[in-house]
Legacy VTK file of the C-alpha trace (Angstrom):
# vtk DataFile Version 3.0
C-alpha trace
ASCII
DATASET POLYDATA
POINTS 437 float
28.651 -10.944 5.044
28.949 -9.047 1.903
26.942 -6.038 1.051
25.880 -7.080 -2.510
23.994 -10.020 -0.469
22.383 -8.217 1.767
21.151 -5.712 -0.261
20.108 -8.352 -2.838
17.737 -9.664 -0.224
16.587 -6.104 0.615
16.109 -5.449 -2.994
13.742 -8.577 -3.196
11.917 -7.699 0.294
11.305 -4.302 -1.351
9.884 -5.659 -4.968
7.458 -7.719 -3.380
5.632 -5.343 -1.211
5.773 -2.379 -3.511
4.910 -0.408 -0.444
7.961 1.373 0.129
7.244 3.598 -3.487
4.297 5.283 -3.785
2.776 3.801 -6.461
1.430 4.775 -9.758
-1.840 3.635 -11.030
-2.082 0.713 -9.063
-3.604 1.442 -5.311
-2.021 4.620 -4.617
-1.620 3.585 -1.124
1.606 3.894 1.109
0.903 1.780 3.463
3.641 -0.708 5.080
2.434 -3.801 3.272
2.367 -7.518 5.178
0.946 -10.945 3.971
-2.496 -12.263 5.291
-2.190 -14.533 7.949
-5.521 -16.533 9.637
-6.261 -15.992 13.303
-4.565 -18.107 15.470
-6.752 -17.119 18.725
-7.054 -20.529 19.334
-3.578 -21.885 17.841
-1.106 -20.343 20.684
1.669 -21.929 22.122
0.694 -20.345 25.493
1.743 -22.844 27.876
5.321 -22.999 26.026
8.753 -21.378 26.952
11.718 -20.599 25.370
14.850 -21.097 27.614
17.433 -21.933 25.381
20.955 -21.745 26.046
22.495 -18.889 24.395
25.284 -16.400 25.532
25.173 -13.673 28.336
24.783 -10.853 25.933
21.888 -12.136 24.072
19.704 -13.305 26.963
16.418 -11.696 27.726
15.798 -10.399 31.410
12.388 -12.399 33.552
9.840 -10.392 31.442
6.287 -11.671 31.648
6.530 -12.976 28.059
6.424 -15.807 25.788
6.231 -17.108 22.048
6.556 -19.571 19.879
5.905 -21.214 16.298
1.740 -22.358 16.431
2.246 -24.964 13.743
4.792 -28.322 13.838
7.549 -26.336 11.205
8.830 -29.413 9.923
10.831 -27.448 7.675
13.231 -26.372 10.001
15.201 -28.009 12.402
15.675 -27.709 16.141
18.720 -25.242 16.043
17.007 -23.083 13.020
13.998 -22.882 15.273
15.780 -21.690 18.509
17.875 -19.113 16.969
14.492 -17.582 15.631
12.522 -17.866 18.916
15.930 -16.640 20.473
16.122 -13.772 17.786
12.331 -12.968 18.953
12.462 -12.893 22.319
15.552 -10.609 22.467
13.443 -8.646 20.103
10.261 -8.511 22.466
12.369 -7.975 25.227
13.779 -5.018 23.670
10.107 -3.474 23.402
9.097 -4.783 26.516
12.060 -2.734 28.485
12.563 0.215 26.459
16.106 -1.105 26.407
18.188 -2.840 23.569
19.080 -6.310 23.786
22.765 -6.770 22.085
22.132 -9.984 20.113
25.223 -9.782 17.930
26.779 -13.385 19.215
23.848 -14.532 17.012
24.771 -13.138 13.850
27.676 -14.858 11.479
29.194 -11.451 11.438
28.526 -10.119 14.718
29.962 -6.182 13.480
28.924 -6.763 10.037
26.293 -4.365 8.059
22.979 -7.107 8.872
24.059 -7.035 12.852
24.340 -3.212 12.300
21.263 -2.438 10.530
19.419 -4.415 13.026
20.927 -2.890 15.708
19.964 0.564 14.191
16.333 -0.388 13.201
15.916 -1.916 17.399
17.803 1.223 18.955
15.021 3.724 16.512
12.156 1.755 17.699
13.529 1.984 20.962
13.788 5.347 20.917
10.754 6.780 19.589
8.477 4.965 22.246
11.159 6.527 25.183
10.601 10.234 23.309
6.673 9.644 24.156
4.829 11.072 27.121
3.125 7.535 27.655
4.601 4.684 29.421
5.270 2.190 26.465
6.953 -0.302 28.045
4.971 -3.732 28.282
3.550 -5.791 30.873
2.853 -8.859 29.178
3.537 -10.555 25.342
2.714 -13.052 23.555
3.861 -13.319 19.767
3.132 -16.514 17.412
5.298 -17.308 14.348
4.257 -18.865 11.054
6.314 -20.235 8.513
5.641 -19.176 5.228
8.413 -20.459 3.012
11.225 -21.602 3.126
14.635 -21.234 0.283
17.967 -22.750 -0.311
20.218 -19.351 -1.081
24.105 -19.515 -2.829
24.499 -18.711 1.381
21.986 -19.840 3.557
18.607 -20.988 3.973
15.697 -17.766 3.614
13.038 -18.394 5.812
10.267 -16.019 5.418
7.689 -15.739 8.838
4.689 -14.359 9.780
4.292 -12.836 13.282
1.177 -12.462 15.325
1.552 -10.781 18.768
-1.021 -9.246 21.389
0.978 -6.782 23.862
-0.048 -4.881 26.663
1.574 -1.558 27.577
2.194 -0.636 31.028
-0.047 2.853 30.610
-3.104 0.800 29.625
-2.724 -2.542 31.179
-6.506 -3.654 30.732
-5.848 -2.979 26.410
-4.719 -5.748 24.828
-2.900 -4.652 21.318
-3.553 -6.664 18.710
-1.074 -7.079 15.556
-1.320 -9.763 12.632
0.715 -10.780 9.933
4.251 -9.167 10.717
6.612 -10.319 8.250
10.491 -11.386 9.415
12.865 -12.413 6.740
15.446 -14.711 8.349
18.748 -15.743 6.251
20.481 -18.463 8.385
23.776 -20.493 7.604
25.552 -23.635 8.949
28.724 -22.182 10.922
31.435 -23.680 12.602
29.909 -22.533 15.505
26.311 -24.135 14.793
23.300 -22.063 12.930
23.857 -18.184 12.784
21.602 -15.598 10.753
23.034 -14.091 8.039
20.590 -11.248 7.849
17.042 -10.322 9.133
14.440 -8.047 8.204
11.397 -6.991 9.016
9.058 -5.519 6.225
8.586 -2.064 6.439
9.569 1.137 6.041
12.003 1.317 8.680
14.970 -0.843 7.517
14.224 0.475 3.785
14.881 3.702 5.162
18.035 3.241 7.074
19.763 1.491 4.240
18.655 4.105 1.717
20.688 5.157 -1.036
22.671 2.314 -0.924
20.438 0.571 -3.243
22.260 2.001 -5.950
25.166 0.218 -5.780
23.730 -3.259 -6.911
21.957 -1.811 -9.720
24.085 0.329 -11.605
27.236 -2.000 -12.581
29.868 1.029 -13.100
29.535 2.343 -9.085
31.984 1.085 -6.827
30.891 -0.913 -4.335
31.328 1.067 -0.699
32.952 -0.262 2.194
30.966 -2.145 5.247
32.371 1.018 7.634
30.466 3.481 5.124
27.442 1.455 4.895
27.502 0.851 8.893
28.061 4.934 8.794
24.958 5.765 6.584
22.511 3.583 8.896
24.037 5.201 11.634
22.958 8.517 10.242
20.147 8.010 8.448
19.222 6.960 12.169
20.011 9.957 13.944
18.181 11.690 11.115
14.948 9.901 11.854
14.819 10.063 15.156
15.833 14.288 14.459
12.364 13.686 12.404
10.580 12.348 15.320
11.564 15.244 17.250
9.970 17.765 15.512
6.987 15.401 14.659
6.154 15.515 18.363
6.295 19.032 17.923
3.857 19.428 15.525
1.141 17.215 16.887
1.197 18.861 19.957
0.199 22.404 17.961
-2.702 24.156 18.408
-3.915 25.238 14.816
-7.089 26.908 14.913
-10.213 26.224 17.866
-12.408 28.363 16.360
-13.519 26.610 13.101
-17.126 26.411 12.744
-18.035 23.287 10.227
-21.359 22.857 8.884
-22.614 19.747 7.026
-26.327 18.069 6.369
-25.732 14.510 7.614
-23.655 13.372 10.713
-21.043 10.660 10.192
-22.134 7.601 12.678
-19.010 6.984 14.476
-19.943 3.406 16.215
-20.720 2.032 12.749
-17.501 3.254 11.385
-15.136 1.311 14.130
-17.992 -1.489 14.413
-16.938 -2.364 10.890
-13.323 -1.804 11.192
-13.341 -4.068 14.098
-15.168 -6.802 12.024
-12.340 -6.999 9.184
-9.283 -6.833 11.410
-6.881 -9.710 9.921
-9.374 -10.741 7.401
-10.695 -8.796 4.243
-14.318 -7.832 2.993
-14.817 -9.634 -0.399
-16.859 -7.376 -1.721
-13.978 -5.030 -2.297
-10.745 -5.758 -3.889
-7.574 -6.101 -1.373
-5.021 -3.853 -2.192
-2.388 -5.521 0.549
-0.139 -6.875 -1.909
-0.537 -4.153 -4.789
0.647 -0.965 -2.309
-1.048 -1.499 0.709
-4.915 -1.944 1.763
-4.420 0.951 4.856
-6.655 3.671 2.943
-9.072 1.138 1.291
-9.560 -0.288 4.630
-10.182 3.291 6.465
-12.603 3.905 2.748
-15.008 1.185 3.592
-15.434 2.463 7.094
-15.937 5.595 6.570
-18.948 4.325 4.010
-20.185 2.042 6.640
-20.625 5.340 8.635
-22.929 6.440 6.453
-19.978 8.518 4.353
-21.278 8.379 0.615
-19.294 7.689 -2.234
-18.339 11.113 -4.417
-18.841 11.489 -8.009
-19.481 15.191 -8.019
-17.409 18.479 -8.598
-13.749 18.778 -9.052
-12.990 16.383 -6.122
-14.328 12.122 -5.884
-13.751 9.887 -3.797
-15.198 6.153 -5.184
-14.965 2.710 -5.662
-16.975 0.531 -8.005
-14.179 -1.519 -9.383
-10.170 -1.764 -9.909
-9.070 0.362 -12.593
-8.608 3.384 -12.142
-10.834 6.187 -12.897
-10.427 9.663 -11.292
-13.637 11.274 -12.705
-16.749 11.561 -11.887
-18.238 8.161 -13.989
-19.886 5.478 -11.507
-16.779 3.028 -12.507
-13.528 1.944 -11.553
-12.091 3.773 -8.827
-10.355 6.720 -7.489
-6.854 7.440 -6.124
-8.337 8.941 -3.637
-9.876 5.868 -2.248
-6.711 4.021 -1.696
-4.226 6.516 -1.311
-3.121 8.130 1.298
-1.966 11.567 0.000
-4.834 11.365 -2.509
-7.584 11.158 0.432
-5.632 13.724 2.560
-6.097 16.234 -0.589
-9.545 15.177 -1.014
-10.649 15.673 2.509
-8.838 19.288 2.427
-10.441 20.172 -0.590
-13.569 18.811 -1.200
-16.916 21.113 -1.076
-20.244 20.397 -1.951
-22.009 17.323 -2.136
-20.015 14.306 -0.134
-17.603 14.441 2.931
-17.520 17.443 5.277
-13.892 16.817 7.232
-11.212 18.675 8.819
-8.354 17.784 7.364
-6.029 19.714 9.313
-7.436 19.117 12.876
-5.685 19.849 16.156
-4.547 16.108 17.129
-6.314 16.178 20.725
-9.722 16.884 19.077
-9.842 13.231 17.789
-13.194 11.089 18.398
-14.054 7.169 17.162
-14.240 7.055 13.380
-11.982 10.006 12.983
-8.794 9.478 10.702
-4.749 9.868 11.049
-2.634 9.606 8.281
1.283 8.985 9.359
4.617 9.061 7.859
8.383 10.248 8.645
7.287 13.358 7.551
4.751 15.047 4.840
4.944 11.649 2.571
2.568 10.193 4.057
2.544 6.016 4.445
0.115 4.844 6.058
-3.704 5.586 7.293
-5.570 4.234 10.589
-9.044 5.094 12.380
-9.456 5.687 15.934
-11.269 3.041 17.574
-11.271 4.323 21.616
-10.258 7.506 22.922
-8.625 7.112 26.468
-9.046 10.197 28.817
-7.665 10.958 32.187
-10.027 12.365 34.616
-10.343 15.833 33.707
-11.302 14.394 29.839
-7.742 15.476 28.550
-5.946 13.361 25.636
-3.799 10.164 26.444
-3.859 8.185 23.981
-5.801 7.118 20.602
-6.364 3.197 19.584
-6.417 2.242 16.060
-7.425 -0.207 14.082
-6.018 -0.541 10.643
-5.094 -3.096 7.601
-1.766 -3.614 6.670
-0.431 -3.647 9.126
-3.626 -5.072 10.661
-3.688 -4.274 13.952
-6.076 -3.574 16.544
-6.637 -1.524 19.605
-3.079 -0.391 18.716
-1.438 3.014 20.566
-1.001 5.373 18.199
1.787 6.369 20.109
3.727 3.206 19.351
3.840 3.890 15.911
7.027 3.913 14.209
5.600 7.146 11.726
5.927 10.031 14.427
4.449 12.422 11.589
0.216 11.824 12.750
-2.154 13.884 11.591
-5.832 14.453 12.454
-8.486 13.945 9.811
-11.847 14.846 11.601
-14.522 13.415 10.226
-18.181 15.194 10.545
-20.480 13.940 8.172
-21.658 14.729 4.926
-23.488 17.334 2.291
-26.118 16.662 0.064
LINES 1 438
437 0 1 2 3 4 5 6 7 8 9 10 11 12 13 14 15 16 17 18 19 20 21 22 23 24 25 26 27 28 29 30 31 32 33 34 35 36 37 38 39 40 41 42 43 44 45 46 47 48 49 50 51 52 53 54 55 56 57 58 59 60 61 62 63 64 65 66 67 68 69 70 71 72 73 74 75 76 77 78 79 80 81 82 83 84 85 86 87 88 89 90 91 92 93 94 95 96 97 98 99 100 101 102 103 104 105 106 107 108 109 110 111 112 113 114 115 116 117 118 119 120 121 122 123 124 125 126 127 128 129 130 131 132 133 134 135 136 137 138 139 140 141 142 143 144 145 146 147 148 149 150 151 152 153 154 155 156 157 158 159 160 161 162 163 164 165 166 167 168 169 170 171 172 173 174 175 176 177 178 179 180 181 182 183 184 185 186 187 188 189 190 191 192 193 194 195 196 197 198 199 200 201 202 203 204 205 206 207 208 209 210 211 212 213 214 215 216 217 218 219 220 221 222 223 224 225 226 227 228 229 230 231 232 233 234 235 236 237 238 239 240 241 242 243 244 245 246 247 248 249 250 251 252 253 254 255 256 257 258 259 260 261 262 263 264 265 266 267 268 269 270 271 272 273 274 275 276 277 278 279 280 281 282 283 284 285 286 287 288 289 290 291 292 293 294 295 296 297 298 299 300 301 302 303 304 305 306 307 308 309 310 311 312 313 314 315 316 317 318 319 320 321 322 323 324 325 326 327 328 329 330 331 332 333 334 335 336 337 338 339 340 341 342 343 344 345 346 347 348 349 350 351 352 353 354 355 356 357 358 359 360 361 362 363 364 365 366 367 368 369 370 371 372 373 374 375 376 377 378 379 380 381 382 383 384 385 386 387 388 389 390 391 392 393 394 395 396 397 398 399 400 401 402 403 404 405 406 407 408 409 410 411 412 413 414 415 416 417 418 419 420 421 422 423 424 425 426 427 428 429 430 431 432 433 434 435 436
């Protein structure tokens, strides 16, 4: 498989979610964007199995799993469909065991750059949940897979699917994760040797950021091409540089900054409100706001309108707003349009740091183990931050210390989600108290 292909599909991937730049004048928001997708609670496949013949290297271990496509796909045919589901359950299995399935007899090119950077994106996720102090291997799956469309390539057939899933991790066996509208770009081609896939992707930050700086060399005509070794080489590293990232990251959370902060405000912030209403528009959207999914990312917009359920008012005072009364934007202090502050993530991060007077009283800078329901945490690689989610349940031992936060967040929509699971290994804290008149 040739590298100008699969970084013409990457290319594509990464112009229509405009997530992966932070963006200017539009939402503001870095948050890891993914289609809307309607519940399928009562669409599952959950008396289904998958058992398809496949070789020794690609077949999943007895995991107490399953998935399938919840609608007839009579766009694809029965081979198409089992190299997917076969694709998906190597992939679940993967997160199930904390241990990498090798899946390369499916791929055209089995030690080509697409089985490569797959590998590479699997082995990081991998990783990160095994550097964690929680168990995060899982008990029981169950993803669903929609087809969204379907295109004839110069190579291939591009299938583009959305992926439900509830999980539950073996530290919290009674929580069952929730995540909506996951979206997998498949490119598949006849072989001699029946379907294989060409290239997959999942859309995110992840694979964006192991193939990098090799964008370059499909958009500037005068660069030579580099080799498939060099490419495979980069993701490598680029890799071993994230996962040097999520080192430190654990680090850092675990810091104590400062216990002795005394905060004063007027009005308390009413947590159960807060997470009552981010509950409510898990995997669907409020209409009375715009949704900024496709145009950035709807993470901060989402965690906006929660914090205003909780009784947070909207800020048109002083050197520092934070508002929303319609799309364009407007960062001053007129009762229109809206700020960057709203929907981005940086933008609310510097807002909660610096704001005084009338509006939000927060810590911006919080220890991470001081966390309560309602409270905020912005994530990212590092300081550029991507993506925003609210704490929904605090889980204690018995002694009341720390073990994990669950989230709830647009875009990716998920709910009761670890925050420990998270991909972005950069979390920070944004306590919220209340409010000054």
């Amino acid at each position: 498989m040739k590298l100008k292909i699969v970084l013409w599909i990457l290319i594509s991937m990464f112009l229509l979610e405009g997530c992966e730049i932070k963006p200017h004048n539009s939402s503001g928001s870095n948050d890891s964007d993914t289609s809307l997708v309607e519940e399928n609670n009562n669409n599952s496949n959950s008396e289904d199995s998958f058992e398809e013949d496949i070789s020794s290297e690609a077949k999943p271990p007895v995991v107490k799993g399953q998935g399938g496509f919840v609608d007839d796909t009579e766009e694809l045919t029965e081979e198409e469909k089992n190299i997917i589901l076969t694709f998906m359950d190597a992939y679940f299995e993967s997160l199930a065991t904390t241990e990498v399935m090798d899946i390369a007899s499916l791929y055209k090119d089995s030690e080509g750059i697409n089985a490569e950077l797959n590998r590479a994106a699997w082995e990081f996720m991998v990783e990160v949940r095994k550097k964690q102090s929680n168990d995060l291997t899982l008990q029981e799956y169950e993803y669903f897979l929609r087809v969204d469309k379907v295109e004839d390539l110069e190579e291939g057939t591009r299938i583009t699917i959305s992926e439900d899933s509830i999980t539950k991790f073996s530290e919290y066996p009674d929580v069952e994760a929730e995540q909506y509208g996951i979206i997998h770009y498949f490119v598949l081609d006849e072989t001699a040797d029946g379907i294989k896939i060409l290239s997959h992707l999942q859309r995110g930050t992840l694979y964006w950021a192991l193939i990098g700086e090799n964008r370059e060399y499909i958009t500037t005509d005068n660069l030579p091409l580099l080799t498939d070794a060099q490419v495979i080489e980069y993701i490598h590293t680029q890799k071993e540089e994230l996962l040097r990232k999520a080192d430190n990251n654990l680090q850092l959370r675990n810091q104590v900054i400062d216990e002795d902060k005394e905060i004063v405000y007027d009005h308390p912030y009413n947590r159960d409100e807060a997470i009552g209403y981010a509950n409510n528009w898990i995997n669907r959207r409020n209409t009375e706001w715009l949704d900024y999914s496709n145009l950035g990312g709807n993470c901060q917009n989402f965690a906006s309108q929660s914090m205003v359920a909780g009784g947070i008012p909207m800020d048109t005072q002083g050197d520092h707003v934070w508002k929303w009364f319609g799309a364009t934007l407007s960062n001053t202090t007129a009762t229109r349009g809206r700020t960057s502050s709203w929907t981005g993530v940086d933008e609310f991060y510097a807002y909660a740091q610096l704001n005084d007077g009338f509006g939000l009283v927060a810590d911006a800078d919080a220890n991470f183990d001081q966390g309560e329901i309602g409270d905020i945490i912005i994530l990212g690689f590092d300081e550029n931050w991507r993506h925003t989610v609210m704490i929904t349940e605090v889980l204690t031992d018995a002694d009341g210390n720390l073990i994990e936060y669950l989230v709830a967040s647009n875009t990716k929509d998920q709910k009761n989600y670890p925050i420990s699971a998270y991909l972005y290994t950069r979390q920070q804290l944004i306590k919220i108290y209340g409010w000054n008149e």
